[in-house]
Structure formats: structure tokens, C-alpha cells
C-alpha positions as CSV (number, residue, x, y, z in Angstrom):
1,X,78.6,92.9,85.1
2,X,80.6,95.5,83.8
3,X,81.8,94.7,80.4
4,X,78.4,93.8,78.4
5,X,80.6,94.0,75.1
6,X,82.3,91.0,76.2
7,X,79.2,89.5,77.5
8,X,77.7,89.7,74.0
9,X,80.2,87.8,72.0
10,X,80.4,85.2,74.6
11,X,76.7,84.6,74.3
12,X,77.1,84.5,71.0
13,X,79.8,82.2,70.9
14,X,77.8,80.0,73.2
15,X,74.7,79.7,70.6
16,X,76.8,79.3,68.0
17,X,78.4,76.3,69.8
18,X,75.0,74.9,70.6
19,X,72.3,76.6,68.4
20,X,69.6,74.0,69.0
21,X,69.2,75.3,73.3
22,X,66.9,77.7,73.5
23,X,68.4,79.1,76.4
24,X,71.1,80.5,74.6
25,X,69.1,82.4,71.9
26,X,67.4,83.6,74.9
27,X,71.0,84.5,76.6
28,X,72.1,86.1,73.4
29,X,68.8,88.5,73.1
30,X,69.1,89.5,76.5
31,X,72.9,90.4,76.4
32,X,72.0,92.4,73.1
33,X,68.8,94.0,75.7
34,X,71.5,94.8,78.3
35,X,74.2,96.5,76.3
36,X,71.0,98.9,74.8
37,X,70.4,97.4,71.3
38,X,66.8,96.5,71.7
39,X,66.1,96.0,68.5
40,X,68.8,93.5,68.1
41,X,66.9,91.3,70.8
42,X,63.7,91.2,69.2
43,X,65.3,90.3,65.8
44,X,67.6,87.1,67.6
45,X,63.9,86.5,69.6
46,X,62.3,86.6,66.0
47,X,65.4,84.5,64.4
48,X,64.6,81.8,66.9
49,X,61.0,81.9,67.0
50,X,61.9,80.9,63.0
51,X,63.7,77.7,63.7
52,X,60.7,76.4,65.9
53,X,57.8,74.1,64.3
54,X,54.1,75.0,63.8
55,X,53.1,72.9,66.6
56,X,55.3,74.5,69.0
57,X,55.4,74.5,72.1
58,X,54.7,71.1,73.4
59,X,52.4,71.3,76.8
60,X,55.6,70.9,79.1
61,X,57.2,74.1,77.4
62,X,54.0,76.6,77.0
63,X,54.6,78.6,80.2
64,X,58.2,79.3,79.0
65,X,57.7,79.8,75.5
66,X,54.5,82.5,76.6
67,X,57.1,83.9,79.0
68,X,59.7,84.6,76.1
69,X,56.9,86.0,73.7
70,X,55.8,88.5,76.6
71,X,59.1,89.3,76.6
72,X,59.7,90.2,72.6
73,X,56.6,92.0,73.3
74,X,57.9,94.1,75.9
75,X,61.0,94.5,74.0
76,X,59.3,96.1,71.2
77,X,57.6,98.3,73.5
78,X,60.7,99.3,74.9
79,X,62.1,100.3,71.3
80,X,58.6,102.5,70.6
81,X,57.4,99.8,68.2
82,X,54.2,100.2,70.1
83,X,52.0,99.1,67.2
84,X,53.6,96.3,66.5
85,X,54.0,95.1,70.0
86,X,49.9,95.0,70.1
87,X,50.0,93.5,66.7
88,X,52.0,90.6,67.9
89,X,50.9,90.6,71.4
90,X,47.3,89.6,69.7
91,X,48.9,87.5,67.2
92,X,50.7,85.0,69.8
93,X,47.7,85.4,72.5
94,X,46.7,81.8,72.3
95,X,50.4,80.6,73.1
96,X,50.8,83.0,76.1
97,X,49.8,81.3,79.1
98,X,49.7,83.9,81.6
99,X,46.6,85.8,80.6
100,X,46.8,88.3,83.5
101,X,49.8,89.4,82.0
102,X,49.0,89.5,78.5
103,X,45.9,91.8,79.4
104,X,48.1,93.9,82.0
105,X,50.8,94.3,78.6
106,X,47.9,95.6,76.3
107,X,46.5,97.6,78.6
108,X,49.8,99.5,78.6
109,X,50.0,99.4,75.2
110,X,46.6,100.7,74.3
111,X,47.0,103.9,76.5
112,X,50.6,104.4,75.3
113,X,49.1,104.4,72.4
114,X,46.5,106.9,72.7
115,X,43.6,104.4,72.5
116,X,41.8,105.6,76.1
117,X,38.9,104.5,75.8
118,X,39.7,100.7,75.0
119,X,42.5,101.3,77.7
120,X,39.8,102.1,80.4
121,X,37.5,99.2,79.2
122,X,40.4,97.2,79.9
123,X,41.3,98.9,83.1
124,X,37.9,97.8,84.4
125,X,38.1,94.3,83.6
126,X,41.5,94.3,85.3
127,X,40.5,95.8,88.2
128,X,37.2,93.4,88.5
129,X,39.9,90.4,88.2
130,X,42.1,91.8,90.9
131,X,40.5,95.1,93.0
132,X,43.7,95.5,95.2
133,X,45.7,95.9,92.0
134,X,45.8,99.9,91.4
């Protein structure tokens, strides 16, 4: 895919035509991702994350939904929000489903972050969950 500029305003003209499918807000974020404006993903992520009730996700959607949170999260890592990425990564735990990943993004975080020791605490829970994993 070579022209990402084009790719952009069709997936916004794609959520514009259907706003209510999350698949294009998700489309539209990662078309923003690819042509290097990170920070314009995580606001259309946050834009859509707006539109969604307090109850959300129902159980049939939870893996998804945690999958598109880890996903905002790694954005903002990506765009050196690295405090805010650990803000929100603890603030949306409970609607992440994949725990392994959740821990394996903090981790990252925390040592990115400077914070070593709570980095190597984590570390060593990691690595009691999964020894092979180094």
C-alpha cells in the first residue's frame, strides 16, 4: 500500500458513511497509525471509546474491545506518552482480557520509564508465569 494519504480519507469516508461499525473507527485509527500521525490514532481510538456506553462491552465483545484498548495503549507508547499509557493501561485493566499482555505492556512501560525496580518485580512474576519467555 503505497499511497496511505489516499488510504486515510477513504477510511474516513467509510466511518463517516457508517459511524455506528466499530470496525471503521478502528480502520480510520490505524490508517492515521500507518501514515505516522500517532497521535491522531489515539484521539479517533479516544473519540470512539466516547460514543460507547458505561456498560460496554457486552461478554461477546470483551476480547476485542481489550484488544483495541491494548492497542491505544501501545499507541501512546509509541508517541512517548509513556505516563499516560500506564495511567490508562491501569485505568481499563478490568476490561482487558488478555492479562498476559496487559502485564507484558506495563512491564515495558515501567522500565521505559525508569521505574526498575517495579520493572524487575514484574519481570519475575512474568517469568514464574512463563519460564521459556526471556
Amino acid at each position: 500500500m503505497r499511497d496511505l494519504t489516499g488510504f486515510v480519507e477513504t477510511r474516513q469516508q467509510l466511518l463517516s458513511l457508517k459511524p455506528n461499525h466499530r470496525m471503521n473507527w478502528i480502520g480510520f485509527a490505524v490508517a492515521h497509525h500507518l501514515n505516522s500521525n500517532c497521535s491522531k490514532a489515539v484521539e479517533i481510538l479516544e473519540a470512539y471509546e466516547g460514543t460507547l456506553e458505561d456498560d460496554y462491552p457486552p461478554d461477546n465483545e470483551r476480547c476485542e474491545h481489550g484488544e483495541m484498548l491494548l492497542y491505544k495503549i501501545s499507541l501512546l507508547e509509541e508517541c512517548s506518552s509513556l505516563e499516560r499509557a500506564l495511567e490508562e493501561l491501569h485505568k481499563k485493566e478490568s476490561k482487558i482480557v488478555d492479562k498476559l499482555s496487559l502485564k507484558e505492556q506495563e512491564v515495558s512501560l515501567l522500565v521505559k520509564l525508569g521505574r526498575l525496580e517495579e520493572g524487575a518485580e514484574l519481570y519475575k512474576a512474568l517469568l514464574s508465569i512463563n519460564p521459556d519467555n526471556y
